[in-house]
C-alpha positions as CSV (number, residue, x, y, z in Angstrom):
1,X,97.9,93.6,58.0
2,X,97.6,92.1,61.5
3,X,97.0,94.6,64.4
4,X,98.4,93.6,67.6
5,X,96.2,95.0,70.6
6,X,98.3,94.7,73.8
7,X,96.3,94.8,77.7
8,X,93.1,93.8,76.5
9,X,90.0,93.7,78.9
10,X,86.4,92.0,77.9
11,X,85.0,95.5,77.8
12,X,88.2,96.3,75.1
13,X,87.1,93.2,73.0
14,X,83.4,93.7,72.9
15,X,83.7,97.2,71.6
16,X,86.3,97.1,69.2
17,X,84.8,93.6,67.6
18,X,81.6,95.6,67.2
19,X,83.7,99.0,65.9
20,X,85.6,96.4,63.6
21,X,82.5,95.5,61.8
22,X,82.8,99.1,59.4
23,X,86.6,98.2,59.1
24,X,87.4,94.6,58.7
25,X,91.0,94.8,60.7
26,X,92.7,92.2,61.7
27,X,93.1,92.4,65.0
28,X,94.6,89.9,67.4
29,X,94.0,90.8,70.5
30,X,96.7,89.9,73.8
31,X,95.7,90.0,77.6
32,X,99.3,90.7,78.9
33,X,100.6,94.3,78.7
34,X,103.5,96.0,76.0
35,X,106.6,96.2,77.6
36,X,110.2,95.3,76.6
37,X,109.7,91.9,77.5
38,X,106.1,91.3,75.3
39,X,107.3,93.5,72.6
40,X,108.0,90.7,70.3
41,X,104.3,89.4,70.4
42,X,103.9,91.9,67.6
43,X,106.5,90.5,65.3
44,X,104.4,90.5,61.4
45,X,102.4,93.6,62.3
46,X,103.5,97.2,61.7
47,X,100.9,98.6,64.5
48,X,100.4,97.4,67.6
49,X,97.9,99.2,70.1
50,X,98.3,100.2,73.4
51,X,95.9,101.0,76.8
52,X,97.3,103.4,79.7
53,X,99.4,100.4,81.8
54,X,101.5,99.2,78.7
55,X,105.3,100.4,79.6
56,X,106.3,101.9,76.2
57,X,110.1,102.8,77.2
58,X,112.7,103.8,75.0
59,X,114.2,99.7,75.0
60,X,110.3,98.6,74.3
61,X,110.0,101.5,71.7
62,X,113.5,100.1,69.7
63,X,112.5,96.1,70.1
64,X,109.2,97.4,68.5
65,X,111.0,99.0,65.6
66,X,113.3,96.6,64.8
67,X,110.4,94.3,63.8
68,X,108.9,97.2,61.1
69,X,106.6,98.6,63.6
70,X,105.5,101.9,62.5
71,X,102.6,102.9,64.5
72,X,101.7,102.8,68.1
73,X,97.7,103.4,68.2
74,X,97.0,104.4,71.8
75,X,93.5,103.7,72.9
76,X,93.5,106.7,75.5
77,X,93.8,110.0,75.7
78,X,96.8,109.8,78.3
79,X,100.1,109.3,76.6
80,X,103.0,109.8,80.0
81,X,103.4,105.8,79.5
82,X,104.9,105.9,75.7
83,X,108.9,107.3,75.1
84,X,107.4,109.8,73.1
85,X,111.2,111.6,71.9
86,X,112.6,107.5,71.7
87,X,109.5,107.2,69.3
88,X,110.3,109.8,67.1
89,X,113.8,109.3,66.8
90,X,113.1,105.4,65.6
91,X,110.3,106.6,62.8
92,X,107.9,105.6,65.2
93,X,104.2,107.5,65.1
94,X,101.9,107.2,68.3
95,X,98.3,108.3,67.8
96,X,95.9,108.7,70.1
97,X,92.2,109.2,71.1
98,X,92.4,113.0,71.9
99,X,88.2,112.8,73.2
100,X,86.3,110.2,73.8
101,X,83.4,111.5,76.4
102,X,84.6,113.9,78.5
103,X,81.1,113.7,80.2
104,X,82.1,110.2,81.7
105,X,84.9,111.2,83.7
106,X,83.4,114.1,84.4
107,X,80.4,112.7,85.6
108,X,82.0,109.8,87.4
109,X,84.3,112.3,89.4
110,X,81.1,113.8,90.7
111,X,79.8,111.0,91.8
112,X,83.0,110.1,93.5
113,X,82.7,113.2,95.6
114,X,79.0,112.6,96.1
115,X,79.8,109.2,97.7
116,X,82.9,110.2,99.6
117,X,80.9,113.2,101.0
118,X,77.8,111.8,102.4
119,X,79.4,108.0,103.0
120,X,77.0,106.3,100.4
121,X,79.8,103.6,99.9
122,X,79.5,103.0,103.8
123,X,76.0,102.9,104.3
124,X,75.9,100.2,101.3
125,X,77.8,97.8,102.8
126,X,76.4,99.0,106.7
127,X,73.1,97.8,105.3
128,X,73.7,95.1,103.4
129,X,74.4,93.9,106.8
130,X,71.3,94.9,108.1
131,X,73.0,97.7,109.9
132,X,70.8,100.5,109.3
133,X,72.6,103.0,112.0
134,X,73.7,106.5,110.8
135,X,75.9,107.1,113.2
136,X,79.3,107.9,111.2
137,X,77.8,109.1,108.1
138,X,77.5,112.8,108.1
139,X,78.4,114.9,105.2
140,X,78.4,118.4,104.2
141,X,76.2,120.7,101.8
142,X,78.2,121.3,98.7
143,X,76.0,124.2,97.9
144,X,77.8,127.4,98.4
145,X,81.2,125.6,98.9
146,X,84.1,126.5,96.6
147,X,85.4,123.7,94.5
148,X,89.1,124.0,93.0
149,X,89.8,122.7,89.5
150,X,93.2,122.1,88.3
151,X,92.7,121.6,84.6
152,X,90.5,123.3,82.6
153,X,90.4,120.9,79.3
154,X,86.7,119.5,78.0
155,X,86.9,117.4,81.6
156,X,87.9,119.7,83.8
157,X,85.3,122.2,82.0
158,X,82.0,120.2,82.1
159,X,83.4,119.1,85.8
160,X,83.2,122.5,86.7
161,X,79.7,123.6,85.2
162,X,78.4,120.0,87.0
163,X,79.3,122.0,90.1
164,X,78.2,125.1,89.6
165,X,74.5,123.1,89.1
166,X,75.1,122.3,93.0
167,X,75.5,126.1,93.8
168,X,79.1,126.2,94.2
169,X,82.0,128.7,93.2
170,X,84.5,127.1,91.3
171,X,88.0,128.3,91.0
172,X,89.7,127.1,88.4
173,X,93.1,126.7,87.6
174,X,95.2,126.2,83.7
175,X,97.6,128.0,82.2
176,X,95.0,128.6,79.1
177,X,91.8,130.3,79.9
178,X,88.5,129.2,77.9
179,X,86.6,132.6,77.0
180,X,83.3,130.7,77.0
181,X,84.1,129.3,80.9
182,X,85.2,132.9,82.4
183,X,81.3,134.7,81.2
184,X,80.3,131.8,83.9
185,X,79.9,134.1,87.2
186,X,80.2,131.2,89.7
187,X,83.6,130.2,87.7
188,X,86.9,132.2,88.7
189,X,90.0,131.5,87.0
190,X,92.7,131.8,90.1
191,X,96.4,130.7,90.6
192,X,97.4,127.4,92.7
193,X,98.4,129.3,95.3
194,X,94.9,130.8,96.1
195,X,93.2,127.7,94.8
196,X,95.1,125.5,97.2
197,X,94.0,128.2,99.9
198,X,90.5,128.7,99.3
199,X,89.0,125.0,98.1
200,X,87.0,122.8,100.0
201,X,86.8,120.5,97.5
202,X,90.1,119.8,94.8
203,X,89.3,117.8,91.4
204,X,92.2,117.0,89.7
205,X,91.7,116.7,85.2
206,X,95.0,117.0,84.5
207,X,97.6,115.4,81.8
208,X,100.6,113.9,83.8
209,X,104.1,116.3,82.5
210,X,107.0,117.1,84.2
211,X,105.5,120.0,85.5
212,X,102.7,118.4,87.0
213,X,104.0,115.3,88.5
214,X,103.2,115.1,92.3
215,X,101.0,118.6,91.9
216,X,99.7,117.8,95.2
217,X,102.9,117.3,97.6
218,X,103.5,117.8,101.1
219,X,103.9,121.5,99.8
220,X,100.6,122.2,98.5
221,X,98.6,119.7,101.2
222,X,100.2,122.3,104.0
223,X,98.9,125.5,101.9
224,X,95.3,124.0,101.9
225,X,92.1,124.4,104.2
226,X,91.7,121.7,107.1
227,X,88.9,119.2,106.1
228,X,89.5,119.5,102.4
229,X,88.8,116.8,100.1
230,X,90.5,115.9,97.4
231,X,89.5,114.1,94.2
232,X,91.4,112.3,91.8
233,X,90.6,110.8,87.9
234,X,93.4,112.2,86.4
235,X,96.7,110.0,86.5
236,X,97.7,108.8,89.8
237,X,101.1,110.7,89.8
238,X,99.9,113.8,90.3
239,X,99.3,113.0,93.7
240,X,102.7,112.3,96.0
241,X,100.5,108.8,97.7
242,X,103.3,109.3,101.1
243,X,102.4,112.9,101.5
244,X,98.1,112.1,101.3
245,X,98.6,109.7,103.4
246,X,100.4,112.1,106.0
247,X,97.4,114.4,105.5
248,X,95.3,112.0,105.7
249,X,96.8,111.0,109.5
250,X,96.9,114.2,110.9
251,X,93.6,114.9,109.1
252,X,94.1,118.0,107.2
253,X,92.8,116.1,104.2
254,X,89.2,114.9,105.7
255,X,88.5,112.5,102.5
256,X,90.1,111.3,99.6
257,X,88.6,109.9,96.2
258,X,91.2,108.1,93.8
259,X,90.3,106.6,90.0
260,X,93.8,106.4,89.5
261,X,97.1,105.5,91.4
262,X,101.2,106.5,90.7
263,X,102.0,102.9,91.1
264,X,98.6,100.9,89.6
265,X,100.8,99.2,86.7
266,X,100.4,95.8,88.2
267,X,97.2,96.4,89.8
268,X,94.5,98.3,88.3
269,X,92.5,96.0,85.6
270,X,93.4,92.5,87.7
271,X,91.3,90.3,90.2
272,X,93.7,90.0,92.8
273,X,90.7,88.7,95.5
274,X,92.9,85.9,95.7
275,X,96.4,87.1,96.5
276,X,97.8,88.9,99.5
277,X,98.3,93.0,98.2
278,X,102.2,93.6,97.8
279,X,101.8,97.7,97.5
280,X,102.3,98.9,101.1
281,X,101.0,102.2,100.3
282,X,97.8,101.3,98.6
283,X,96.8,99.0,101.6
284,X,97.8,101.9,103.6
285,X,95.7,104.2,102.0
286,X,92.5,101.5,101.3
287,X,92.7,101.2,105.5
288,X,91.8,104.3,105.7
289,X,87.4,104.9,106.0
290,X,88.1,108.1,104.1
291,X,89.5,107.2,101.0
292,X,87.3,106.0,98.4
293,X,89.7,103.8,95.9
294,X,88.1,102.6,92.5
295,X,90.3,100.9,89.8
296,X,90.8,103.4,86.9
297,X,87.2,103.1,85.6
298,X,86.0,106.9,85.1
299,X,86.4,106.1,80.8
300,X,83.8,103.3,81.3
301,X,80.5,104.1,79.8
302,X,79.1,102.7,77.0
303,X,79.8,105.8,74.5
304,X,83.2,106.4,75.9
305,X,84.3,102.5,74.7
306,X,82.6,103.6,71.3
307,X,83.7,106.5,70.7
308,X,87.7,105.2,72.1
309,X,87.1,102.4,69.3
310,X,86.0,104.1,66.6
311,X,88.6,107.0,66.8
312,X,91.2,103.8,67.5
313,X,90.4,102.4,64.2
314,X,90.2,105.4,62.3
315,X,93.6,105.9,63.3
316,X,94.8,102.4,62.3
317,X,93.0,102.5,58.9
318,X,94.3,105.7,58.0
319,X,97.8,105.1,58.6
320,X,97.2,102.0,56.9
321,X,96.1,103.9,53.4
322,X,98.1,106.9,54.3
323,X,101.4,105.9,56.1
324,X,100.3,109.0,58.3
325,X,97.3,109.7,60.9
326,X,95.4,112.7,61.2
327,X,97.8,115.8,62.8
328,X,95.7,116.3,65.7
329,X,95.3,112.9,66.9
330,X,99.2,112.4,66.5
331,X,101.7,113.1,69.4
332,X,105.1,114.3,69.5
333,X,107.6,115.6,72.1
334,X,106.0,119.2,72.4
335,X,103.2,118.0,73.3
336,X,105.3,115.6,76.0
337,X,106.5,118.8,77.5
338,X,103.5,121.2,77.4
């Protein structure tokens, strides 16, 4: 059975050729992305596999069907780009990678914040220059700051230990507590309200819902503390981009870090060096010397793209024997709405 792998990346190939080797797939791997229009690129195959900028709509979802596609294998964790209700309604399953290292985004959205904060992006490119003046690059102690965390899944969790390592209090914010996280004295589980209030530094690990699309608005910018920074390797859409960049201008937000943006579809994962940037709000916000922009690479680490195509596989080979994939890995429209 032929696999059809849709937005497919050199790092992509090289790690799921080398997984590939305990499952003999066949895989045919495609550079452009699954949408309505690409759908029939997976005519033969009943699985095709997705990555977080395919456009899985309801019309994609029934285009996919009608050629006997029964199983979209989603090499993320994220699943707000697949029709999840369209899905199930066609006989459609969509799997997914539930963990694949929680420690790299984690770990990346720490250094994010280390950068932003004491301007090591700057001073790079200051003295590759030969501009060795540190005029312009002061930052701040984290030690003994408070650090919000919206999210408290395996990210959000080892996030906030990673902090408390630096000496800061950490308030954390999700609507289920982890008994192991609240023995933690430097960890306080709060409500938005007084997280918003209190932070000096807000890390977003968040799935994007309903409920928390645009989490931070112009609304919960005006409740926060002048000179916050806020950090982002979530989805893009929990952040309203027109509102940060308002507090961004009148400088209530004092730094920005973003691994993810609402409208990166046709950006993120391209070399566009060559063309002139037709998103008016990320040039807006990559003008800015306080905003630290990287292209949706917190995932990449050499385990993550294991582990991603390992779990992948094991999806696609078990549905394959099984017509089925393991319950956990599966989603459906409750969790859409949770």
């Amino acid at each position: 059975m032929k696999i059809a792998f849709f937005d497919t990346h050199q790092f992509d190939k090289k790690a799921f050729n080398k997984a590939n080797q305990n499952f003999n797939l066949d895989i045919q791997f495609h550079e452009t992305c699954l949408n309505e229009k690409t759908a029939r690129l997976a005519q033969g195959t009943q699985v095709v596999c997705s990555f977080v900028n395919d456009k899985i709509t309801d019309a994609c979802i029934k285009e996919l069907a009608s050629y006997g596609v029964r199983l979209i294998a989603l090499r993320c964790a994220g699943f707000n780009h697949v029709d999840i209700v369209s899905a199930q309604k066609q006989g459609v399953l969509v799997a997914r990678v539930p963990s694949y290292s929680p420690h790299a985004v984690a770990e990346f959205a720490t250094g994010m914040l280390l950068s932003l904060n004491r301007k090591i992006h700057r001073a790079y490119l200051r003295v590759k220059e030969l501009n060795f003046s540190l005029d312009g690059l002061e930052g701040f102690d984290l030690y003994q700051k408070t650090v919000g965390v919206i999210g408290g899944g395996k990210i959000g969790n080892i996030f906030a230990h990673i902090m408390t390592s630096f000496g800061c209090h950490v308030l954390m914010y999700d609507i289920v507590k982890d008994p192991e996280l609240e023995k933690n004295k430097s960890i306080k589980y709060t409500d938005l309200e007084n997280l918003f209030c209190q932070s000096d530094v807000i890390s977003l690990h968040l799935p994007l819902t309903p409920e928390t699309h645009h989490i931070i608005d112009q609304v919960s910018i005006s409740k926060m503390k002048e000179g916050v920074y806020i950090i982002n390797t979530g989805r893009g859409s929990l952040i309203d981009s027109i509102a940060l960049i308002e507090g961004l201008k009148n400088k209530k937000i004092a730094g920005a870090a973003l691994d993810v943006y609402e409208e990166e579809e046709n950006i993120f994962f391209q070399d566009l060096s060559d063309k002139i940037l037709q998103d008016d709000t990320l040039a807006r916000l990559l003008s800015f010397p306080n905003v630290l922009v990287t292209s949706h690479q917190a995932f990449l680490t050499k385990e993550a793209l294991q582990n991603i195509a390992v779990t992948t596989l094991e999806n696609i080979e078990e549905f394959i024997k099984t017509g089925s994939v393991t319950t956990e890995r599966l989603v459906n429209p409750k969790h859409h709405l949770q």
